[in-house]
C-alpha positions as CSV (number, residue, x, y, z in Angstrom):
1,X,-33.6,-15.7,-37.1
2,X,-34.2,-13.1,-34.4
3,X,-33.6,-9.8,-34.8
4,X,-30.9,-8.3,-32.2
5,X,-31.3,-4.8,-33.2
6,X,-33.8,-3.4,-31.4
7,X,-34.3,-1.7,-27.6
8,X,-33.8,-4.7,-25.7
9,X,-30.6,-5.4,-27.5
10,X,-29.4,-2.3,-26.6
11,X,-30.9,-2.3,-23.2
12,X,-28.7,-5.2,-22.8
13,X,-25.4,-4.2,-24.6
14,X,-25.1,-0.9,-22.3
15,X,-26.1,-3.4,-19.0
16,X,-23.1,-5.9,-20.1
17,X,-20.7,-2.7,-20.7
18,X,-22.0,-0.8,-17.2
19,X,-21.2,-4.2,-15.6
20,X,-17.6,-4.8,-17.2
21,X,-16.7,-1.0,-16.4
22,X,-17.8,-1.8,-12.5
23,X,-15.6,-4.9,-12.3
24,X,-12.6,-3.4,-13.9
25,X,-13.2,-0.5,-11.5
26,X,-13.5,-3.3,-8.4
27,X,-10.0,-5.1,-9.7
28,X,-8.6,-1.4,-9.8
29,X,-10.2,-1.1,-5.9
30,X,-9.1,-3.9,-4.7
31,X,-5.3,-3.3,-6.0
32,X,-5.6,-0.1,-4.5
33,X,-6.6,-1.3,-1.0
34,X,-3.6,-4.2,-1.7
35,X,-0.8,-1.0,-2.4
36,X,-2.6,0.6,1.0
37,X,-2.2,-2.2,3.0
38,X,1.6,-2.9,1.5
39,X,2.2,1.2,2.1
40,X,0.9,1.0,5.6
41,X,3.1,-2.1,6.7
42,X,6.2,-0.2,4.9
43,X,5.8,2.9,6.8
44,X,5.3,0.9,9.9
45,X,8.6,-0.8,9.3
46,X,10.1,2.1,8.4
47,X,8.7,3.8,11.6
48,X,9.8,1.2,13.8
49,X,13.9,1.4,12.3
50,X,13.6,5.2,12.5
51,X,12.4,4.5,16.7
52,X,15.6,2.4,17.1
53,X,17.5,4.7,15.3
54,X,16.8,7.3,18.1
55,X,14.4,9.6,15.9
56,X,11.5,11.6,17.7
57,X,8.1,11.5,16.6
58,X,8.3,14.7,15.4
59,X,11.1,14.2,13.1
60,X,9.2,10.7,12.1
61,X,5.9,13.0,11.6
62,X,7.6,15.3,9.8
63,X,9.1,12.7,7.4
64,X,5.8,11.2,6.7
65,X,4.0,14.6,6.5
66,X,2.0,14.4,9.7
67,X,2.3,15.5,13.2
68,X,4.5,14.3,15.9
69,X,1.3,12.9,17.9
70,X,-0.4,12.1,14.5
71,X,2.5,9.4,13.8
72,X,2.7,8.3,17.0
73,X,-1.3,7.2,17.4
74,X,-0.4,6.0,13.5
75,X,1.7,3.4,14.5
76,X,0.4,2.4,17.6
77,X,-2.8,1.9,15.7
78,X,-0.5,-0.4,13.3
79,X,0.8,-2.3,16.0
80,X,-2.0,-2.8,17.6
81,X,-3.4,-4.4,14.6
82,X,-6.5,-1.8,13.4
């Protein structure tokens, strides 16, 4: 029976956990980027109502913690699809 004890083994068990922490750590990235992309298309929503609604950029800026010009090149950007 072969031993499984030695370097190599362990050379290997620590290369099998490195690569299990990295794709747990990709799944956790890639959820990230999916909230981002959900968050961006809420605020642009949310943007767009507040617009119709009659409120400035500034007062949208504020809300969102930017500036006035800041939140207007933010949605545009949106919009524009980048």
């Amino acid at each position: 029976m072969p031993d499984h004890s030695g370097p190599l083994a362990e050379a290997k068990r620590a290369h099998d956990e490195a690569y299990a922490r990295a794709g747990a750590a990709a799944r956790e990235l890639e959820e990230a980027r999916r909230a981002r992309d959900e968050a961006r298309s809420f605020i642009h929503t949310a943007m767009k109502c507040a617009r119709q609604d009659g409120m400035t950029w500034t007062q949208i800026g504020a809300a969102i913690g930017v500036s006035a010009q800041a939140a207007s090149q933010m949605f545009k950007r949106y919009a524009e699809g980048r």
